[in-house]
C-alpha positions as CSV (number, residue, x, y, z in Angstrom):
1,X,-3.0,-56.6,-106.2
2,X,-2.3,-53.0,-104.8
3,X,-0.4,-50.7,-107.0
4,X,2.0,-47.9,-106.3
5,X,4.3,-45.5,-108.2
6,X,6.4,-44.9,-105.9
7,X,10.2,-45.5,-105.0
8,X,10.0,-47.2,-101.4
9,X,13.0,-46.9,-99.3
10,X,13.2,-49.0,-95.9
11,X,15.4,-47.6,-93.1
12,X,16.4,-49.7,-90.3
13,X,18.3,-50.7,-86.7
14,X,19.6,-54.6,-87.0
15,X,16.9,-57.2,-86.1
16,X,13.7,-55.0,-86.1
17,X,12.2,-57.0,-89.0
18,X,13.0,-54.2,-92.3
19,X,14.2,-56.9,-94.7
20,X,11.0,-59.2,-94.2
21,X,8.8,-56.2,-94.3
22,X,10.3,-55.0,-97.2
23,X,10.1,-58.1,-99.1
24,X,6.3,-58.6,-98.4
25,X,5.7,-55.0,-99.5
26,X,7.8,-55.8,-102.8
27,X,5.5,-58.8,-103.2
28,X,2.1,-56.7,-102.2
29,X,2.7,-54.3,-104.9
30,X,4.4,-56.8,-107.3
31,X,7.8,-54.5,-107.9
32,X,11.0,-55.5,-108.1
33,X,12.4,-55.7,-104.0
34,X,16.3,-54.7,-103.7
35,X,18.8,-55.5,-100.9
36,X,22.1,-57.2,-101.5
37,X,21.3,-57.3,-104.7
38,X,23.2,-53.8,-105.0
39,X,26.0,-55.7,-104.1
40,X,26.0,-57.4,-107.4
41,X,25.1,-54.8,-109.5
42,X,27.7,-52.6,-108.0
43,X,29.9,-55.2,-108.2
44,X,29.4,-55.1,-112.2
45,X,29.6,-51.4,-112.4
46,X,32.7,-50.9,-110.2
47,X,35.2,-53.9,-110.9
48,X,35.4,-54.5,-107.3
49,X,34.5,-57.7,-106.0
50,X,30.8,-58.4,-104.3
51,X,33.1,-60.1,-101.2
52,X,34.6,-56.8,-101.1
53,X,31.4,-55.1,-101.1
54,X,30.0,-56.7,-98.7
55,X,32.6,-56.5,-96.2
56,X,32.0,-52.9,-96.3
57,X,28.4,-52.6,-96.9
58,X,26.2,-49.9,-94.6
59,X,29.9,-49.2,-93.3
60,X,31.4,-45.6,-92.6
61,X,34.1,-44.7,-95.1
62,X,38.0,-44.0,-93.2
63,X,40.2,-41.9,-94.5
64,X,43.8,-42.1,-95.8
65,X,44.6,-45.5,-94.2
66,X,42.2,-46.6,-97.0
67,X,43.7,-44.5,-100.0
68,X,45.2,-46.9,-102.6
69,X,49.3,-47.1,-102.4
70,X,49.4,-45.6,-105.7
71,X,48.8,-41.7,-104.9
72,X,48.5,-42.1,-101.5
73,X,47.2,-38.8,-99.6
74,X,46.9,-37.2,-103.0
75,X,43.8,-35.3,-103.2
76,X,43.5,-36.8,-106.7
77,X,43.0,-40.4,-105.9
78,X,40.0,-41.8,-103.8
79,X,39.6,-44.4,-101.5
80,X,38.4,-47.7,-102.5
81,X,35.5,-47.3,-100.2
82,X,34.4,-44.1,-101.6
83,X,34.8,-45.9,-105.5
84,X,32.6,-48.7,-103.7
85,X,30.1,-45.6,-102.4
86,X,29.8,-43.7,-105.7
87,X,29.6,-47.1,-107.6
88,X,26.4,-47.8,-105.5
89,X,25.1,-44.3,-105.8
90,X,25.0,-45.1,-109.1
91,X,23.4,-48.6,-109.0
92,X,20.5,-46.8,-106.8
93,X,19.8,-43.8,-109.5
94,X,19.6,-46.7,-111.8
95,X,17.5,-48.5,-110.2
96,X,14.9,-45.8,-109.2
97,X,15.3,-44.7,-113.1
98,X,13.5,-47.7,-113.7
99,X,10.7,-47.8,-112.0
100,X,8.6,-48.6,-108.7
101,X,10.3,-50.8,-106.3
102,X,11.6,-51.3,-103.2
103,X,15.3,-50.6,-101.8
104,X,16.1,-51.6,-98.3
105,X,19.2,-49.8,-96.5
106,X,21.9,-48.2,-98.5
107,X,20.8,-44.8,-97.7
108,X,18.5,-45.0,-100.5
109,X,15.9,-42.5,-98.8
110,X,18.7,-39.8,-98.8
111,X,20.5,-40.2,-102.5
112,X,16.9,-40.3,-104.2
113,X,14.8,-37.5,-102.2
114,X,15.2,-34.7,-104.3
115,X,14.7,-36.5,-108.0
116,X,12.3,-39.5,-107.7
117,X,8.8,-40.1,-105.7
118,X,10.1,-41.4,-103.0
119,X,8.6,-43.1,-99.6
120,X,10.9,-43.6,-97.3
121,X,10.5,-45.8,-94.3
122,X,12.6,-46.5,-91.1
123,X,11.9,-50.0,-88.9
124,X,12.8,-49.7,-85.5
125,X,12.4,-52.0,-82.5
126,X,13.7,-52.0,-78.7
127,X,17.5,-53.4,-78.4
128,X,16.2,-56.4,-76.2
129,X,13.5,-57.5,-78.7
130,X,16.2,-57.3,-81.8
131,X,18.5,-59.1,-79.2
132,X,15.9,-61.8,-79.1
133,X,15.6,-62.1,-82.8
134,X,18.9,-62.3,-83.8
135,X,19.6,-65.0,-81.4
136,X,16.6,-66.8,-83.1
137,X,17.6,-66.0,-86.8
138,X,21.2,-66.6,-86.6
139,X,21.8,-69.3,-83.6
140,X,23.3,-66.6,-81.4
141,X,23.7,-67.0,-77.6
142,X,22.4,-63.5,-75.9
143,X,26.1,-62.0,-75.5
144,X,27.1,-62.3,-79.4
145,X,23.6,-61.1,-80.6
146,X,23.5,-58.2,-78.5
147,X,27.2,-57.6,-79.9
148,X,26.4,-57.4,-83.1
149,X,23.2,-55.5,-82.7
150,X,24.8,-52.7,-81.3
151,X,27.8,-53.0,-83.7
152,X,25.4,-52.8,-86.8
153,X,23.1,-50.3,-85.7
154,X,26.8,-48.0,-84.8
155,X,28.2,-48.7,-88.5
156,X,24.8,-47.9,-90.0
157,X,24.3,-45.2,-88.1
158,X,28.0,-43.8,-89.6
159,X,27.7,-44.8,-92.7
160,X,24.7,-42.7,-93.1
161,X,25.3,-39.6,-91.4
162,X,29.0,-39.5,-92.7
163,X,27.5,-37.7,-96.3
164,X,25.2,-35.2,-94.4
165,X,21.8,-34.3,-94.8
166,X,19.4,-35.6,-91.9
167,X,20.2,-38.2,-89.2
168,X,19.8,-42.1,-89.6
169,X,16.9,-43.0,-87.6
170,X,15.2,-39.7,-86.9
171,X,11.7,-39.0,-87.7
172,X,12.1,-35.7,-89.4
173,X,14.6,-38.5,-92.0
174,X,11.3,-40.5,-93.1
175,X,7.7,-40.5,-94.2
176,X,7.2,-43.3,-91.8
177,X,8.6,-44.9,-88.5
178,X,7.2,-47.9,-87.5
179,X,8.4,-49.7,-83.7
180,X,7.7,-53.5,-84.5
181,X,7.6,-53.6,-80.6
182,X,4.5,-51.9,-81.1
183,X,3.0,-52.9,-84.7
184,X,2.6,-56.1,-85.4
185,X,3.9,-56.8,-88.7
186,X,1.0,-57.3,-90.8
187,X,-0.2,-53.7,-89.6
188,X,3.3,-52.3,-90.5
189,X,2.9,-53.4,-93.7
190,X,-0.8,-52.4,-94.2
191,X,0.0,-48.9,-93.2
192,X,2.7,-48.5,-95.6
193,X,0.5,-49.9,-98.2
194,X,-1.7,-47.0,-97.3
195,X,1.4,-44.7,-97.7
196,X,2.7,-45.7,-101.0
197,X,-0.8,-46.6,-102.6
198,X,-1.6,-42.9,-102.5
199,X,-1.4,-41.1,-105.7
């Protein structure tokens, strides 16, 4: 079994294979793999429901419409969404604190740069081949797949870039971008194994 001390984080656009990819690289290394498994453990931290959580998960945070009614548009109450965004903030630090592993999504790559060894990934793919996929994966005719390709990859893509810092999905972002167009997924994995084995 390979071994790494590192803090892997796996960017993604919807349906280019980064939660399967992940996984395996989790397994590879034998650390602990996390995903919507942040959704509990904020969940635990927070008080707010995981339903909740995940109906807002990798989703940009709005404004005063979302202020709670008590203190509503005072400067000193917060939006449930941003509770929901520190809570997970939290979790991640946590998380890293504890070791190697792997974190998919969540802007991970971002909240952990500057404190932890991190390596930080982003999957990418054409829109026609995640089309493809996510009709496959989730019994979606071609018209609702490519919907909600482009509707993740937009809420990602503000979610991450609403807190600054670099952009979701450029290459200046990450240590590594792999195109699964391109890569085949064994050699996607192989080549981060290369990346995060290093001491």
């Amino acid at each position: 079994m390979s071994s790494t001390d590192k803090i892997i984080t796996i960017g993604r656009s919807y349906g280019a294979g980064g939660r399967t990819i992940g996984r395996k690289i989790a397994e590879l290394f034998g650390i602990p793999y996390y995903d919507s498994e942040i959704l509990a453990e904020t969940a635990k931290s927070s008080g707010l429901t995981e339903k909740y959580l995940a109906s807002v998960d990798e989703k940009e945070i709005n404004d005063a419409a979302l202020y709670m009614s008590i203190g509503y548009m005072n400067p000193g109450y917060t939006s449930v969404r941003q509770i929901a965004a520190n809570a997970q903030r939290e979790v991640i630090e946590k998380i890293a604190s504890e070791g190697p592993c792997v974190i998919v999504g969540r802007r991970a790559n971002e909240i952990l740069k500057d404190r932890y060894n991190v390596v930080s990934i982003f999957i990418a793919a054409s829109e026609d081949s995640r089309v493809k996929h996510v009709m496959a994966r989730e019994g979606l005719d071609e018209k609702s797949a490519r919907k909600k390709v482009i509707r993740a990859d937009k809420e990602r893509k503000a979610y991450y870039n609403q807190f600054g810092g670099t952009p979701w999905g450029y290459a200046e972002s990450y240590d590594l971008c792999i195109n699964t167009d391109e890569v085949p997924e064994d050699l996607a994995i192989r080549l981060i194994e290369c990346l995060a084995g290093r001491s």
